[in-house]
N, C-alpha and C positions, 0 to 999 in steps of 0.2 A: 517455379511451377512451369508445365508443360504449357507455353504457347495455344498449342491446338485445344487445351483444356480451359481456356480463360472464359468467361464469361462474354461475350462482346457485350458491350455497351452502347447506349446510345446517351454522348457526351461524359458529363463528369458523374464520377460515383457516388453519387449525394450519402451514401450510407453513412452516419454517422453512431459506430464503434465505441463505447465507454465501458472502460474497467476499473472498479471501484474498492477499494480496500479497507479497513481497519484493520488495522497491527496492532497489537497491545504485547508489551514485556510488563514481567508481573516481577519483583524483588520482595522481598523482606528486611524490615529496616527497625532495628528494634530500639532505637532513642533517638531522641529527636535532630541532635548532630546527626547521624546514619541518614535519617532523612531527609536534611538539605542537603548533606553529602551525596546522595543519591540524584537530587533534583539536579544540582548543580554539574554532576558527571554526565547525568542525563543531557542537559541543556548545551553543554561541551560538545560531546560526543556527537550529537542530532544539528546543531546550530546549521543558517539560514547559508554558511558558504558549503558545509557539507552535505547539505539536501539537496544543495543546489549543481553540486557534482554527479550526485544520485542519478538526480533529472536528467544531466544532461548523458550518461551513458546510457536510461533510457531510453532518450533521443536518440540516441547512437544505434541500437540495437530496433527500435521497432523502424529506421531508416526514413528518420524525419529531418529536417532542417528546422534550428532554431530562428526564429525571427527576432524574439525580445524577452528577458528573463527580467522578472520583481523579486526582490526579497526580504525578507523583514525581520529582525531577532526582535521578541519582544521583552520587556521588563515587566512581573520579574523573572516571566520564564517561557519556552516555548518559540517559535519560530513557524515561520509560510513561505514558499516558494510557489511563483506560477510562472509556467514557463508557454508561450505560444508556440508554435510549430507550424510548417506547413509540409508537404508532401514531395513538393518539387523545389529545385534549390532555387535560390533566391537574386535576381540581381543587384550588384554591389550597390548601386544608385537607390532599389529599393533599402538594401538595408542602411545609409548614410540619412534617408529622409528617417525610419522608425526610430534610429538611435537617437536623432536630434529633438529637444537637448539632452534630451535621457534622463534616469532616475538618479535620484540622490545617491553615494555611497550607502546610507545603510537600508538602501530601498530598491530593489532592483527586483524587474519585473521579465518573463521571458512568453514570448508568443507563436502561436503556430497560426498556417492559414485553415482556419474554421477548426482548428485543433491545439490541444492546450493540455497541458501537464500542471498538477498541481499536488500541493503538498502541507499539510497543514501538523503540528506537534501538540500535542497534549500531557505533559508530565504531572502527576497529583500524585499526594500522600495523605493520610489518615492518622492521626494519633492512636486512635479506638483498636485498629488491630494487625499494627505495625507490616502493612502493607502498601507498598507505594508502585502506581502503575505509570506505563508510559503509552500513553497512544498517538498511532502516525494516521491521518486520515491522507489517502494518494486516490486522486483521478487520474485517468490516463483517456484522456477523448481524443479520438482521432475522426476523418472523412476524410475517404479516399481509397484508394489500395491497401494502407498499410496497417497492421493490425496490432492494435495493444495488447493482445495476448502472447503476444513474440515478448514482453517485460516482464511475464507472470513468476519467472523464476526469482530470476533477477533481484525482483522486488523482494521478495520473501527472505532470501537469503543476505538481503544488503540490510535487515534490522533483524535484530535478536526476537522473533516472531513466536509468541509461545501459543497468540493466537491469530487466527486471519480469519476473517470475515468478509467474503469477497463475491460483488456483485457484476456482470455482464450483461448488456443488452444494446440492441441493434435496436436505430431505432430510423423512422423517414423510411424512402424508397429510392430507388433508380429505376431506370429501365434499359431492357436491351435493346437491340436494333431494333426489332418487332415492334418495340412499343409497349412488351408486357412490363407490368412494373414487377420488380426485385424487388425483397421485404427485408432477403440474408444474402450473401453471397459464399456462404462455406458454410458447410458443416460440423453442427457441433452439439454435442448431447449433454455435455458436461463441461463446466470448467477443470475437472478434473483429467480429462483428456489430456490438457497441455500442461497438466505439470511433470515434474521429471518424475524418476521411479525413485532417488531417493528421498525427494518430499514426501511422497506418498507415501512413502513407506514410515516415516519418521511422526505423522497426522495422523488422526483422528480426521473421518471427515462424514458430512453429510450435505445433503443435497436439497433444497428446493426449488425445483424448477418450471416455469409455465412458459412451456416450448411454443405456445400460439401467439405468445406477447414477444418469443423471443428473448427469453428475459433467464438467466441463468445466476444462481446463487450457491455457494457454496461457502460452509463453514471448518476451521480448522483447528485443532489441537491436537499439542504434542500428546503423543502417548505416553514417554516416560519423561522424568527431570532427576536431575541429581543436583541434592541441596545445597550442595558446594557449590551451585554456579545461582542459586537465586538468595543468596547470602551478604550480603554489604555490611565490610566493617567486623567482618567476623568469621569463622569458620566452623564447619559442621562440627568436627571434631571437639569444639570448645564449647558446646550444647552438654547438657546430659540428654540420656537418651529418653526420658519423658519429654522433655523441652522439642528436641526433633522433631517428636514424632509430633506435637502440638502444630510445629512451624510447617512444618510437611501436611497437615490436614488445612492449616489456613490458607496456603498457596494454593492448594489443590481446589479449595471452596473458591475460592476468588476466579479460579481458572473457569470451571465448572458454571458458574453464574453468571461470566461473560460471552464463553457457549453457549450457553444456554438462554441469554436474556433472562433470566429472574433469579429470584434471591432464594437461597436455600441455606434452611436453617440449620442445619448439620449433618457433614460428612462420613457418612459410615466408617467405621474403624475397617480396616485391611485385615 
């Protein structure tokens, strides 16, 4: 950013910046093997060291410094990462006091100054109608300069995201020299603004927003899927094509209802 463009301040940039997510990937799992097969790939794949790599090129990318990372796999499924951060980097002497004595091996906790990354797993399956979901719930709070919407990509593309549900809001004050207080320091109409063009292009998306609270929402779904990738244990091809098309309206309802927050009793035939 342009120097002569900055905001001046008077002191530190109390604004505290929070980006909010739910990720959900949707599968099809059509016996019960399929479905711990599925929890357990899920559980793999998501586990507390690789969430925790996640976080930290987060860190990398919105130009935070880590102070202290937590992390937890749980039994019998599911995993949390939180990660602290601060703004300005860190002196060694501070960071030798927050390490000591530090977290257990399979507990490891990470910290920012007044800002903190966090990440939480949800994997479930249903017998009733061979649907098994995966959900990531991710904060990204920051105070300061740096802004958690620089992660917005990132994020989306680092899980098999079929939907995103994704909340923004600025909240506290600063002030400038003057003494007027700050509410925002950039503008922004949309979270949709900061995504790339081929997320967008690739979404479904809508908007609710109440621009006076500062407070930005946006929801997302893919427009297309091909059933060969929401399949476990089996391939489209080894369906008859009633079966298909059965499998392909339950994903699509399951999508549909988590867009949508409510339950709908059945999907119109195409």
């Amino acid at each position: 950013m342009d120097n002569s463009k900055r905001l001046r301040l008077h002191g530190f940039n109390n604004l505290t910046k929070t980006l909010s997510f739910n990720i959900y990937d949707v599968c099809y799992t059509q016996t019960d093997a399929q479905q711990r097969e599925y929890i357990e790939y899920i559980d793999e794949a998501y586990n507390a060291e690789r969430l925790t790599q996640i976080l930290t090129d987060v860190s990398d990318i919105i130009g935070a410094n880590i102070l202290n990372v937590a992390r937890q796999d749980y039994d019998p499924q599911g995993a949390s990462v939180t990660i602290l951060i601060s703004e300005e980097p860190v002196a060694a002497e501070h960071l030798s006091n927050t390490e000591a004595p530090g977290p257990l091996p399979e507990s490891v906790v990470g910290h920012l100054d007044k800002s903190h990354l966090t990440v939480h797993t949800y994997p479930e399956s249903h017998p009733e109608n061979g649907i098994s979901t995966f959900r990531a719930d991710i904060d990204v709070s920051t105070c300061g300069r740096i802004s958690p919407l620089k992660a917005l990509n990132y994020l989306i593309h680092s899980f098999e995201s079929d939907i995103v549900i994704t909340d923004y809001r600025v909240r506290g004050f600063t002030r400038d020299v003057k003494g007027k207080k700050l509410y925002i320091d950039h503008k922004i109409n949309s979270i949709q603004n900061y995504l790339a063009k081929d997320t967008r292009e690739r979404y479904q998306m809508i908007d609710v927003n109440v621009f006076q609270e500062n407070l930005f929402h946006t929801k997302m779904m893919l427009k297309d899927f091909d059933l060969d990738n929401y399949l476990f244990g089996v391939r489209a091809e080894e369906l008859d094509e009633k079966e298909a098309k059965n499998v392909h309206r339950r994903l699509e309802q399951e999508m549909l209802e988590i867009f949508y927050g409510r339950n709908i009793n059945k999907v119109p035939k195409r």
